[in-house]
Each structure stands twice: as structure tokens, then as C-alpha cells.
C-alpha positions as CSV (number, residue, x, y, z in Angstrom):
1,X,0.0,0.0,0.0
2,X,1.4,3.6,-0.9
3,X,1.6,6.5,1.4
4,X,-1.1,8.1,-0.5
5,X,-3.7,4.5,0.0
6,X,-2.4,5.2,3.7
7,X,-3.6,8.9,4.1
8,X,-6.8,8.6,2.3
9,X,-7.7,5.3,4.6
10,X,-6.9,7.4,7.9
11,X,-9.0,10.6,6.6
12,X,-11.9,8.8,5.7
13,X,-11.5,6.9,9.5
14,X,-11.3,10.6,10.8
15,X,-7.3,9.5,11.4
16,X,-8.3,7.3,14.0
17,X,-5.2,5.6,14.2
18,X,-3.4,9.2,15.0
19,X,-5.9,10.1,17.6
20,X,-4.0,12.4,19.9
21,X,-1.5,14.1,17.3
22,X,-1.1,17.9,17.4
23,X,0.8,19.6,14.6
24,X,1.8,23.6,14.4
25,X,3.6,24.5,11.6
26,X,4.7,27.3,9.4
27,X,4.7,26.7,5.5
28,X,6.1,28.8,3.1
29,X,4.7,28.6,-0.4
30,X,6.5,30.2,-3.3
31,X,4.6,32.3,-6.2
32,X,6.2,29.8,-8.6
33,X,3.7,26.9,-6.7
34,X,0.8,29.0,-5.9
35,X,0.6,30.1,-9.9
36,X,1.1,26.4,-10.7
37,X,-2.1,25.8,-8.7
38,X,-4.0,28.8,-9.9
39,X,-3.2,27.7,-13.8
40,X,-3.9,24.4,-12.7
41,X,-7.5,25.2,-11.5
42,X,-9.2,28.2,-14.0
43,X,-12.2,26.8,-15.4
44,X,-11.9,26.7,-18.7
45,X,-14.2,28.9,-20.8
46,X,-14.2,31.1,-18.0
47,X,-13.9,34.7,-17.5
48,X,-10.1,34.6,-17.6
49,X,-7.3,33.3,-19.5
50,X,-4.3,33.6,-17.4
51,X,-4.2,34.3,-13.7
52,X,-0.6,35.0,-11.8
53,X,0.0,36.0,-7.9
54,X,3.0,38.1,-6.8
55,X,3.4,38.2,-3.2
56,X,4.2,41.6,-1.0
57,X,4.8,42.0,2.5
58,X,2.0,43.2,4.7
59,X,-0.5,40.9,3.5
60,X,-1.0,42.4,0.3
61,X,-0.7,40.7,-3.3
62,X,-1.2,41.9,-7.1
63,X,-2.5,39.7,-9.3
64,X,-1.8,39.9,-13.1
65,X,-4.6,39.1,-14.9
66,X,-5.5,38.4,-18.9
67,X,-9.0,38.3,-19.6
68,X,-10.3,35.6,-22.1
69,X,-12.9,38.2,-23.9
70,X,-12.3,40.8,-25.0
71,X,-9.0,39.4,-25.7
72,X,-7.5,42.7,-26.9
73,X,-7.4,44.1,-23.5
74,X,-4.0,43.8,-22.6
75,X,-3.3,41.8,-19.1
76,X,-3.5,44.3,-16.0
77,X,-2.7,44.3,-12.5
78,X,-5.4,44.3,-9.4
79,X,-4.1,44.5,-5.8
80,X,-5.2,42.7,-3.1
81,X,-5.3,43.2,0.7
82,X,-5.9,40.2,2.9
83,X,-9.0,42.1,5.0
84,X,-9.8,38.9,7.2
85,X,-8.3,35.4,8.0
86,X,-10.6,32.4,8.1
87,X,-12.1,31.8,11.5
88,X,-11.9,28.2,12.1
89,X,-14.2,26.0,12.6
90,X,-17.1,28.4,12.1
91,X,-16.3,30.4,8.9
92,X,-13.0,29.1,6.8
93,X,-13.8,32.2,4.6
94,X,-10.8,34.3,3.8
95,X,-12.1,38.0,2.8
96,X,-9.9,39.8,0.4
97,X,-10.4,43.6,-0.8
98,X,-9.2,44.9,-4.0
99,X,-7.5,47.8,-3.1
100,X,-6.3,51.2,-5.0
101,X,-9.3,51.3,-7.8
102,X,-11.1,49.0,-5.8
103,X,-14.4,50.1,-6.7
104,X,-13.7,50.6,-10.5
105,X,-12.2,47.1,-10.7
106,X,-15.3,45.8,-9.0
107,X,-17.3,47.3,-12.0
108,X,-15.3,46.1,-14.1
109,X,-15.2,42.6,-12.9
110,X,-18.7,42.7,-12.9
111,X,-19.1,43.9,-16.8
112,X,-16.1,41.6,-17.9
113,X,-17.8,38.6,-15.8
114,X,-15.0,37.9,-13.8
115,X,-17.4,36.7,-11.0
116,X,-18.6,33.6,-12.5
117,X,-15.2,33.0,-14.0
118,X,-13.3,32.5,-10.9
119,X,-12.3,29.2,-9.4
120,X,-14.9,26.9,-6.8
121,X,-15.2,28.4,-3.6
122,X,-14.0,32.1,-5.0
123,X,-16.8,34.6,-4.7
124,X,-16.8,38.5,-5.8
125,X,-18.8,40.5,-3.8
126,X,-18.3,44.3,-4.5
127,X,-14.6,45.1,-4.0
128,X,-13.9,41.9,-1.7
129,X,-13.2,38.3,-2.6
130,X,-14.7,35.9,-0.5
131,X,-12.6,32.4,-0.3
132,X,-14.5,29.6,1.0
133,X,-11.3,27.2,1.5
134,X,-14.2,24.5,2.6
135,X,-15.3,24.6,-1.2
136,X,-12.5,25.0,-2.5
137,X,-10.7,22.1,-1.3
138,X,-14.6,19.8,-1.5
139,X,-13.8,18.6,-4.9
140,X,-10.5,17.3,-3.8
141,X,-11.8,14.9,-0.7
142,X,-9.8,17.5,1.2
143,X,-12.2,19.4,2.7
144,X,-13.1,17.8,5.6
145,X,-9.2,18.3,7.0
146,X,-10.4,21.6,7.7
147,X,-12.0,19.9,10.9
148,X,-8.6,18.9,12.3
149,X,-7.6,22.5,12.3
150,X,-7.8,25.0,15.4
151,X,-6.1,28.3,14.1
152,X,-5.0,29.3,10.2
153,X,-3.4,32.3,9.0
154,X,-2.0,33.4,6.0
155,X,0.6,36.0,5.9
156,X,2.7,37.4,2.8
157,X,6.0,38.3,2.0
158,X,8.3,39.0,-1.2
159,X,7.2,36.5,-3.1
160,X,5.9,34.2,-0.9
161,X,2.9,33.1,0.8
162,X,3.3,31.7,4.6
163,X,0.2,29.6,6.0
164,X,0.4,28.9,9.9
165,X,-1.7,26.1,11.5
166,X,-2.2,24.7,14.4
167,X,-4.6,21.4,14.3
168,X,-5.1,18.0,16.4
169,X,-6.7,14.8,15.4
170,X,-9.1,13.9,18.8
């Protein structure tokens, strides 16, 4: 049996043969990975062609994005603020606001469709993403990890993405 056979039997047992373990850790997550991810998972046909995340420090990111129609709109740049960090268990919903021409992006998300072009679990409401990580990681068989964990929080530096947990299996 391979480690993968392993990890799926103890999730769907709720890890039963861990019960007990705690785990806090820090995980830094390059651009280069994240934008492997994001190309990974736009829905094709969707609202955009070509999604990229840069990292800043401060909790703020820009991402570079090419729309699929009209495609003679050359790719632009939308920055992002993380404005709140999932609170687990109740709401694993991380809130980020476009920031700068918030509002006019907004708009123009809305004309250019980007809301129904984004990725399961990724919401646009106004100048604020909504990121359900619950729904985003569902399609996976991932979702339910979520349960293990206690505390999450994402934090941003040059180039790179740190998420900090802290979780135990009971």
C-alpha cells in the first residue's frame, strides 16, 4: 500500500489511528507553486485566460490578470489586501479587498464577468473576494481536514505566501 492509499484510509476513518496528534507548523509557499495551482484550477471557458499572484509584505498581493474576452485588453494588475483570515471552525472564509481602484475594478469585474469566472469556492462581492477554502478544497476529498484544524493564518511576503496552523486529530 502507498503513502497516499495510507492517508486517504486514515482521513476517511477521521485519522483514528493518530488520535491524539497535534501539529503547528509554518509553511512557506513560493509564487512559482501557488501560480502552478491557480493555472492548474481556471475553469476553462471562464472569464479569464491567465491568472498570476505576486506576493508583498504586509498581507497584500497583485495579481496579473488576462481576460479571455475581450481578448485585446492587454493583461493588467489588481491588488489585493488580505482584509480577514478564516475563523476556524465556524467560517473558513478568507475575505480579500481589491484595493487602490477597488471600486472601478469591482465594476469592471462585474461587466467583464470575472465573478462567474473565478475558481470553486471564490466569490466576488463588491470590492472583496470571498474564499470559502471548505469549497474550494470539497472537490479534492480534502475538505473535511479543515475539521482537524484550530487556528489558520496566511501572511505574505516578497514572493511568498506563509500559511500557519495549528490542528489535532481527537
Amino acid at each position: 500500500m502507498d503513502l497516499l492509499s495510507v492517508l486517504r484510509q486514515q482521513q476517511a476513518s477521521g485519522f483514528a489511528d493518530i488520535a491524539g496528534t497535534q501539529v503547528t507548523a509554518t509553511i512557506p509557499i513560493s509564487e512559482r507553486l501557488i501560480n502552478q495551482v491557480i493555472a492548474a484550477n481556471l475553469p476553462s471557458g471562464g472569464a479569464l485566460r491567465h491568472a498570476e499572484l505576486h506576493a508583498q509584505p504586509g498581507e497584500r498581493l497583485t495579481l496579473r490578470v488576462a481576460l479571455a474576452r475581450p481578448s485585446f485588453v492587454p493583461p493588467f494588475n489588481v491588488n489585493l489586501e488580505i482584509e480577514r483570515q478564516a475563523q476556524l471552525p465556524d467560517s473558513p472564509v478568507i475575505v480579500v479587498k481589491l484595493v487602490g481602484a477597488g471600486g472601478l475594478m469591482a465594476m469592471a469585474g462585474s461587466v467583464a464577468g470575472l465573478g462567474t469566472g473565478l475558481p470553486p469556492g471564490m466569490r466576488l462581492d463588491g470590492d472583496r473576494i470571498h474564499v470559502d477554502l471548505r469549497a474550494m478544497l470539497r472537490p479534492h476529498g480534502a475538505d473535511t481536514l479543515l475539521d482537524l484544524l484550530e487556528e489558520l493564518y496566511i501572511a505574505t511576503g516578497e514572493g511568498v505566501l506563509t500559511v500557519a496552523f495549528r490542528g489535532r486529530v481527537r
